[in-house]
N, C-alpha and C positions, 0 to 999 in steps of 0.2 A: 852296170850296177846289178847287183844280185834283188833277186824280186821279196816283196814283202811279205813277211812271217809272222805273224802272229803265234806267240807262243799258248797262249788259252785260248784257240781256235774249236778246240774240242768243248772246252768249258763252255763256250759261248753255242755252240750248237744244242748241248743239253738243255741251256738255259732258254731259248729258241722252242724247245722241243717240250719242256714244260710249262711252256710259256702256251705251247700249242694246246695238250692238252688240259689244260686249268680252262683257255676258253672253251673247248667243245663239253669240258664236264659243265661249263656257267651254261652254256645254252641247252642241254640236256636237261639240268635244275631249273632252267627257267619254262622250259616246253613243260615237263611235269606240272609246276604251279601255272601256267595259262590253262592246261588242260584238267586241273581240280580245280580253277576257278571255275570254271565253266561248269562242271561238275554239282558245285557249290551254288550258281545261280541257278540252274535249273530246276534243286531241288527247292531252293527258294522260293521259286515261281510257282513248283507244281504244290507247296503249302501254303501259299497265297490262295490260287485259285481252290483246293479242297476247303480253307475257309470260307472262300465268297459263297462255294456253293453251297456249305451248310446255313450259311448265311439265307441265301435266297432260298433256299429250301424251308427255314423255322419261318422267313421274310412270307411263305405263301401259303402257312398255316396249319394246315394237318400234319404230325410227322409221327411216324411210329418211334416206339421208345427202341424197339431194335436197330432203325436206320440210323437214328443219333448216335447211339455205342458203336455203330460201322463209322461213323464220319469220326468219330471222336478218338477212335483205335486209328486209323488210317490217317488223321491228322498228328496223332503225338509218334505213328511211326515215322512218317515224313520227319517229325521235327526232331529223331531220333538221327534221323541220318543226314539230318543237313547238320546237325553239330558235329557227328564227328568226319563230315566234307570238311567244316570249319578248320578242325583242329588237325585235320590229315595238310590242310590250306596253309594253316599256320606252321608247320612243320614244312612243309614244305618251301613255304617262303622262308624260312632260317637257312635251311641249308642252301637257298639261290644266294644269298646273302654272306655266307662262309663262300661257297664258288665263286663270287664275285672279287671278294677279299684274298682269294687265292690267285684269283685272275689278276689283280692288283699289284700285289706283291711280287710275282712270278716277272709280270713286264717290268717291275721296279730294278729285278734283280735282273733281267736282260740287257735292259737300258744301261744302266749301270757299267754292265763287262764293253759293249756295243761306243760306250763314251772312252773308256779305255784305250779299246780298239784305233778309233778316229784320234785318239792323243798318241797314242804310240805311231799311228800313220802319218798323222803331220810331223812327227819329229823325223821318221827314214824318209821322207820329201824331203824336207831340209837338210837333213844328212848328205840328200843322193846331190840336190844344190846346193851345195859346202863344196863337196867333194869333186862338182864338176867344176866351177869357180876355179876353185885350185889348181886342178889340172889346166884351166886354161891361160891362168895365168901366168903358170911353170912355161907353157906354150909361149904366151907370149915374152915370156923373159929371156927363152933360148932363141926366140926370130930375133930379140931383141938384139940379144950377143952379137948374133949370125951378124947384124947390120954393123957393129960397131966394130966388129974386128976383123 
């Protein structure tokens, strides 16, 4: 029996193959937004704690009218760059979201050729057990003869 062929052998390797890289571009978009999240919390923190201190600073009484416009400049820059961590975060999580949905799609249309595949396989198995059946039974019809004449 001649061995199994697939004739979208090729198709199903691309399919394979974009299939590959849709994941490595998903975990590329997702390294990105874990590493602007972090980005994003720290600046969070470090405007938190410039609050507390101007806090504990008016909290212990004396403050010159200069060091408050430093706390107050150095507080709204913080808060300048944690929005746009925010919205670089925000963008970023879209496009993990598109990579995800590509990833998605990509293994849909894998699976897809792959089920093809395993139906076109069980039918040449049964073809190739049709075909030897037969033969054995041609076998056994000519011993059979042999005995009878």
């Amino acid at each position: 029996m001649k061995r199994f062929a697939f004739r979208l052998e090729a198709v199903l390797e691309l399919r394979r193959a974009a299939e590959d890289a849709a994941k490595l571009a998903f975990a590329n978009a997702r390294r990105a937004a874990d590493a602007q999240a972090a980005v994003h919390a720290g600046l969070q923190a470090a405007e938190r704690r410039a609050k507390d201190d101007l806090a504990g600073t008016q909290r212990a009484g004396v403050i010159r009218v200069a060091d408050l416009l430093i706390h107050h400049s150095f507080i709204a820059s913080i808060a300048r760059r944690t929005a746009a961590a925010k919205q670089r975060l925000s963008e970023l999580e879209g496009e993990t979201l598109k990579a995800r949905d590509a990833v998605v799609a990509a293994s849909r249309d894998r699976k897809a050729l792959d089920k093809l595949r395993e139906h076109r396989h069980a039918g040449w198995v049964k073809d190739g057990l049709r075909e030897e059946q037969k033969a054995l039974d041609e076998n056994a019809a000519v011993v059979a003869g042999r005995e009878r004449g």
